[in-house]
Z-matrix of the N, CA and C atoms (Angstrom, degrees):
N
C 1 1.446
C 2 1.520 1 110.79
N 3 1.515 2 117.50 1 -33.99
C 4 1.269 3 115.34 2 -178.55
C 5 1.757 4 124.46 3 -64.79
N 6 1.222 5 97.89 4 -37.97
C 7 1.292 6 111.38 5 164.74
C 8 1.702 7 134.76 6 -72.37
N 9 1.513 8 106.06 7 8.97
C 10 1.225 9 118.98 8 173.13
C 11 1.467 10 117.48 9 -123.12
N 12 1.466 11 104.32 10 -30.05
C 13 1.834 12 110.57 11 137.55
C 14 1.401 13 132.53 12 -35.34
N 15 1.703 14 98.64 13 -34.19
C 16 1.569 15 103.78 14 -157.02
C 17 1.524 16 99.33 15 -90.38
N 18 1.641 17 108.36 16 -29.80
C 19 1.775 18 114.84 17 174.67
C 20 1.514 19 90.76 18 125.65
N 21 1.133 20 138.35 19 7.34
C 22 1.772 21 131.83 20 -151.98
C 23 1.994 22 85.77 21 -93.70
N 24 1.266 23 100.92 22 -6.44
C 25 1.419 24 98.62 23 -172.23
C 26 1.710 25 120.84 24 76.80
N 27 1.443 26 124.77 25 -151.42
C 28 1.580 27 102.19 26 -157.73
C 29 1.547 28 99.63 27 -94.73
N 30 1.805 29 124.97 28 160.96
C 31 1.201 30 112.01 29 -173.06
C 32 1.651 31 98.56 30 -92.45
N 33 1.225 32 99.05 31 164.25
C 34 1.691 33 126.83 32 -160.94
C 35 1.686 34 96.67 33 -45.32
N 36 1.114 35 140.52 34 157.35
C 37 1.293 36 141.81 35 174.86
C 38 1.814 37 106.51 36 -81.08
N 39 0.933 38 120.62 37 132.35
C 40 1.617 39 131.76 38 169.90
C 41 1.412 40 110.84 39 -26.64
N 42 1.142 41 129.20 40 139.22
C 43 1.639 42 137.77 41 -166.75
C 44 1.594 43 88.73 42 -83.42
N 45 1.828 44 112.98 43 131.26
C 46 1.655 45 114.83 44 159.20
C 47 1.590 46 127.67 45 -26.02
N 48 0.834 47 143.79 46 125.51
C 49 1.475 48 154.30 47 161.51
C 50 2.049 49 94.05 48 -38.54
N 51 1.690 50 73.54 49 128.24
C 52 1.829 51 68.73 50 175.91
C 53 1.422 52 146.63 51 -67.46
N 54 1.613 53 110.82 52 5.77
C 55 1.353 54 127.74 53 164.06
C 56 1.002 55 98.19 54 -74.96
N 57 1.559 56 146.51 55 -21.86
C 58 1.593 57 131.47 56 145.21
C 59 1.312 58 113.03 57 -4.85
N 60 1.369 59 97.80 58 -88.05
C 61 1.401 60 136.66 59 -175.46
C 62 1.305 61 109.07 60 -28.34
N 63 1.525 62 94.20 61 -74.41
C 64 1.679 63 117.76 62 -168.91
C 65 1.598 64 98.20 63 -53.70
N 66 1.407 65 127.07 64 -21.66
C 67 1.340 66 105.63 65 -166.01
C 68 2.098 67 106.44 66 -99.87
N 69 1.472 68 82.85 67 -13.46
C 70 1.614 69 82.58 68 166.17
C 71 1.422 70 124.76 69 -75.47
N 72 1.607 71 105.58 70 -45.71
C 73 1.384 72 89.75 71 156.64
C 74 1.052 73 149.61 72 -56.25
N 75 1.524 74 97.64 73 -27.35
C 76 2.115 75 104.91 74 178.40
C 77 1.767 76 99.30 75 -60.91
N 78 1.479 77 101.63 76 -24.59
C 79 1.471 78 103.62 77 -149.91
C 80 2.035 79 106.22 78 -71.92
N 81 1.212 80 114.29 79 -32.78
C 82 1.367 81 135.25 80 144.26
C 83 1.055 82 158.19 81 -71.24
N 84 0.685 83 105.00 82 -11.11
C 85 2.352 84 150.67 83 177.08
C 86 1.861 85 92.87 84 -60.95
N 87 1.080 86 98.76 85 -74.55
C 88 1.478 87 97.44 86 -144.36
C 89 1.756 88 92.84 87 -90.22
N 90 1.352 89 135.21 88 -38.88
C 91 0.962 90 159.33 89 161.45
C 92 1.511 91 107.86 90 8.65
N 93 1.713 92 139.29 91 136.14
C 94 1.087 93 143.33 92 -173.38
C 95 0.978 94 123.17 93 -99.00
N 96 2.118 95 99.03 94 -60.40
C 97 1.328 96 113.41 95 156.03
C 98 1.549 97 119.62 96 -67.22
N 99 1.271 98 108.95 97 141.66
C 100 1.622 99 128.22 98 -161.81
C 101 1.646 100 108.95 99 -76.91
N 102 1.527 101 103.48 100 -23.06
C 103 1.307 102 133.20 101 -170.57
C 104 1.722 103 115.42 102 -38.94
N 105 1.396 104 84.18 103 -65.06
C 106 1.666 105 93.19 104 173.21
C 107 1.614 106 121.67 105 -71.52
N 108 1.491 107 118.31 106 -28.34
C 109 1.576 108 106.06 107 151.51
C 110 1.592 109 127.86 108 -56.83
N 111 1.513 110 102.61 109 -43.74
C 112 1.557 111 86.17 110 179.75
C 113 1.259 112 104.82 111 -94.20
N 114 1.363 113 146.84 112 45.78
C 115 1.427 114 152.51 113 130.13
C 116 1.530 115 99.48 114 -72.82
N 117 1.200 116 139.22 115 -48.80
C 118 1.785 117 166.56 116 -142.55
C 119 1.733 118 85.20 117 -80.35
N 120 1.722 119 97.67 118 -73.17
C 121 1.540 120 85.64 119 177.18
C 122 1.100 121 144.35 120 -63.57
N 123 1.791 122 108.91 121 -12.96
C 124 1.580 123 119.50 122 179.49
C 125 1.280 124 110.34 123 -53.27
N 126 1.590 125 93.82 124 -45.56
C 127 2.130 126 111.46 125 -160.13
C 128 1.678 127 103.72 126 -93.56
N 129 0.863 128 126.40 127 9.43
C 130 1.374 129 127.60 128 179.22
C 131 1.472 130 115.14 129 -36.82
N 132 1.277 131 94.44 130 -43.84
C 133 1.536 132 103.92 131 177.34
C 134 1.372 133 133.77 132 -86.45
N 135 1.483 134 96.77 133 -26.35
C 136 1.482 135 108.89 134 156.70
C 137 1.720 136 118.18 135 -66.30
N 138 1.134 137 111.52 136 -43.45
C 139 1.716 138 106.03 137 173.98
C 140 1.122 139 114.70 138 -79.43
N 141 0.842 140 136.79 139 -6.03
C 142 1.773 141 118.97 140 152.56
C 143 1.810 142 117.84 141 -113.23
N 144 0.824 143 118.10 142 -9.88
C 145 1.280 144 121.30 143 144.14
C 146 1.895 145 134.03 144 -99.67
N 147 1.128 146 133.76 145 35.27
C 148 1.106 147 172.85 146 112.45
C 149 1.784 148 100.44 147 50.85
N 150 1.778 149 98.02 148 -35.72
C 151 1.797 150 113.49 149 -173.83
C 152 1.296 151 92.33 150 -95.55
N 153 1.174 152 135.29 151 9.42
C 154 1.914 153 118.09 152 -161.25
C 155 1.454 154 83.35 153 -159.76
N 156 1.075 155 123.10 154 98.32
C 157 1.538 156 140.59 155 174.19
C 158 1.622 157 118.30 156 -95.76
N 159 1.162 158 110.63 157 109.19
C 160 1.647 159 113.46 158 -169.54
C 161 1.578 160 111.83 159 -36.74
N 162 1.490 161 110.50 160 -34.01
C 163 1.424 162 108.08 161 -150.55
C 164 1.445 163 91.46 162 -89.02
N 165 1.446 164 121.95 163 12.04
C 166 1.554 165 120.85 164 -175.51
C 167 1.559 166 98.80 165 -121.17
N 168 1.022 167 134.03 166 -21.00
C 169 1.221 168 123.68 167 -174.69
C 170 1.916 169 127.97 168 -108.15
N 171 0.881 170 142.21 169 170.28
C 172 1.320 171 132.58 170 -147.01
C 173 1.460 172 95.95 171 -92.73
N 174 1.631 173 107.17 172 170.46
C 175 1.341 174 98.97 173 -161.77
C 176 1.891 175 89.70 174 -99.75
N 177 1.518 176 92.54 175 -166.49
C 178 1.520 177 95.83 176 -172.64
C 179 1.389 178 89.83 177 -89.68
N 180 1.538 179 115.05 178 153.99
C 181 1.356 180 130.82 179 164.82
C 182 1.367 181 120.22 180 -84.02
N 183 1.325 182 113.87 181 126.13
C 184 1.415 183 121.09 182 -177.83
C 185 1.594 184 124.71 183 -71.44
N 186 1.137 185 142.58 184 176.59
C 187 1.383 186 110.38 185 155.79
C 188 1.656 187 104.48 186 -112.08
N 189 1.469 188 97.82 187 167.20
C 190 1.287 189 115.37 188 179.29
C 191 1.515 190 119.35 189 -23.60
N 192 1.071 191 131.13 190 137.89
C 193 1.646 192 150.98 191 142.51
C 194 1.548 193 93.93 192 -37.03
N 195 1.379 194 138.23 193 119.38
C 196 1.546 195 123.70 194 138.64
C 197 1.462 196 118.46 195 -81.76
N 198 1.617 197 93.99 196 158.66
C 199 1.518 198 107.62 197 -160.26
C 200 1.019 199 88.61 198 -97.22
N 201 1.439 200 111.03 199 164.90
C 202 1.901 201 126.72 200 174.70
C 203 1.380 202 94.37 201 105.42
N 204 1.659 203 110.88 202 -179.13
C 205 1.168 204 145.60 203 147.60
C 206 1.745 205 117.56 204 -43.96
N 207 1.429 206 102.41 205 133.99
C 208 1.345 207 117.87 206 -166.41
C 209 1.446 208 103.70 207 -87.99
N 210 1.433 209 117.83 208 124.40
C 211 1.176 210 126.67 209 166.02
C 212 1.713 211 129.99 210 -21.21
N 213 0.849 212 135.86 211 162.11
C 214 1.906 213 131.04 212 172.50
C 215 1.248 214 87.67 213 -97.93
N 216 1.483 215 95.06 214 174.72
C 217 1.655 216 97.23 215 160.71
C 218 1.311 217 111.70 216 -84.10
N 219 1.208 218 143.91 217 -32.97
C 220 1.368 219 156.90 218 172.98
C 221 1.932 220 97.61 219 -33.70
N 222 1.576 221 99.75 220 -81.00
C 223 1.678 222 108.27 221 162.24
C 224 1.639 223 130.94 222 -41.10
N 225 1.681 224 122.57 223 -25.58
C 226 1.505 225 124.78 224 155.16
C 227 1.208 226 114.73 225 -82.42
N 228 1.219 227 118.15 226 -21.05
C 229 1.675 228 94.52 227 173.10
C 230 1.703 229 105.93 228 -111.83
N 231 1.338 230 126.83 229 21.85
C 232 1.284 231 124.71 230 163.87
C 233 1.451 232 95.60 231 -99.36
N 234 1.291 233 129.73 232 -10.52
C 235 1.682 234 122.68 233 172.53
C 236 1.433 235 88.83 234 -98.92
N 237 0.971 236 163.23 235 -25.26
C 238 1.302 237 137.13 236 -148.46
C 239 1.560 238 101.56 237 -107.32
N 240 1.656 239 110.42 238 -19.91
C 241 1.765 240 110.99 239 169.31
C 242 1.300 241 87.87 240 -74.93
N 243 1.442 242 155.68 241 -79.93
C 244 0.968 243 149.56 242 -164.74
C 245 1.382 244 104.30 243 -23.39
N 246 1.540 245 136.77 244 -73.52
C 247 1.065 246 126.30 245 -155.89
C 248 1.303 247 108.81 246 -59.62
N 249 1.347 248 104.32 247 -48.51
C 250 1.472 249 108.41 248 171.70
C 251 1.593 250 135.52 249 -13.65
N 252 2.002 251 77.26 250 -80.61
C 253 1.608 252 90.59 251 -174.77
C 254 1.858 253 99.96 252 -76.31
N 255 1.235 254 157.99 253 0.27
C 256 1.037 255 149.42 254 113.84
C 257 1.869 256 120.54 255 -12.26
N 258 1.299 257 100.56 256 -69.04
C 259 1.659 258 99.24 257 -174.66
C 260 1.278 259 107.21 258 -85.71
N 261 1.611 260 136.26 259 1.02
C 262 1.401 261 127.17 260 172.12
C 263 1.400 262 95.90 261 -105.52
N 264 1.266 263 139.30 262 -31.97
C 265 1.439 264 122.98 263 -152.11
C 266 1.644 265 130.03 264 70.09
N 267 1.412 266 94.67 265 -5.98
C 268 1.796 267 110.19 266 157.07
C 269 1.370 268 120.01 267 -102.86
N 270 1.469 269 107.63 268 149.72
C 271 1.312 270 119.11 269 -177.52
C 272 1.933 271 113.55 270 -106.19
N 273 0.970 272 94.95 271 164.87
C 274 2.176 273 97.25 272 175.21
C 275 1.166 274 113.48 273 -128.48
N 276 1.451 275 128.72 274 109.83
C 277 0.680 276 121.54 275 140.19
C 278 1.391 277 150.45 276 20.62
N 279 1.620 278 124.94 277 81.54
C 280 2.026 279 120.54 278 -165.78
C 281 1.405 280 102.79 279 -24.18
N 282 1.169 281 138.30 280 113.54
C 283 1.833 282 134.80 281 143.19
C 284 1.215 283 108.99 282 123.95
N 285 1.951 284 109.99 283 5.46
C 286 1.469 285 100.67 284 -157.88
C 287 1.620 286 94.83 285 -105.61
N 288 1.243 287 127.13 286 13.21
C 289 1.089 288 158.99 287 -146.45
C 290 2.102 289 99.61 288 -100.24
N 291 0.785 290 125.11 289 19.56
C 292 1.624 291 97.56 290 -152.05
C 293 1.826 292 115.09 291 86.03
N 294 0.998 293 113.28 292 124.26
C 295 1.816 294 119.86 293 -179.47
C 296 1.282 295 99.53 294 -71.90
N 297 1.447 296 131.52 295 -0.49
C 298 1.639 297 105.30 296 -160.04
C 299 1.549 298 100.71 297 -89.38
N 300 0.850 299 156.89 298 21.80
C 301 1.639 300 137.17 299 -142.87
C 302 1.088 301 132.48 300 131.14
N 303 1.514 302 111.45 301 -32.63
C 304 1.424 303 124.94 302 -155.47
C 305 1.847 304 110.30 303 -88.00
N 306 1.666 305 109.42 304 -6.80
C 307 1.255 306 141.58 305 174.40
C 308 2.149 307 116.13 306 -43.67
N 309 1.668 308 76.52 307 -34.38
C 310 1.447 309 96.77 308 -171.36
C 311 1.551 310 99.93 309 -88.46
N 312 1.296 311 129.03 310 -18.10
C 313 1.443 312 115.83 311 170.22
C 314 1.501 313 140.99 312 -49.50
């Protein structure tokens, strides 16, 4: 009640009784078809957050498309040792990288 005094609007509804729970798991437990687990994992977030329903809230933002010409693979994994050896402070060895290409770094 205090929190609807305050203007925050109504407080969150009471979390399911844990035979909720317990019955979702039974409900996947024994299960053959895979179907209803990866339904389980879709809503994950919906069953324990119950007040904040995916299909109501915005989606995640992606980041940008870059413009230009698309990297080789040769060029993603000569940036991705870079980042690498950047955030470790170790280096690899020419070729030790993957055999495909990366020899030439």
């Amino acid at each position: 009640a205090r929190r609807v005094l305050e203007g925050r609007g109504a407080p969150p509804p009471p979390p399911p009784p844990r035979r909720y729970y317990e019955s979702l798991l039974a409900r996947v437990s024994g299960e053959t078809n895979p179907i209803e687990g990866f339904w389980l994992e879709a809503m994950w977030y919906d069953v324990f957050h119950p007040d904040n329903l995916q299909a109501f809230s915005t989606l995640c933002a992606y980041p940008a498309v870059p413009h230009g010409p698309a990297m080789t693979d040769e060029q993603m994994r000569a940036a991705a040792l870079r980042r690498w050896s950047t955030r470790t402070g170790r280096s690899v060895p020419p070729g030790a990288w993957l055999s495909t290409g990366a020899g030439s770094l």
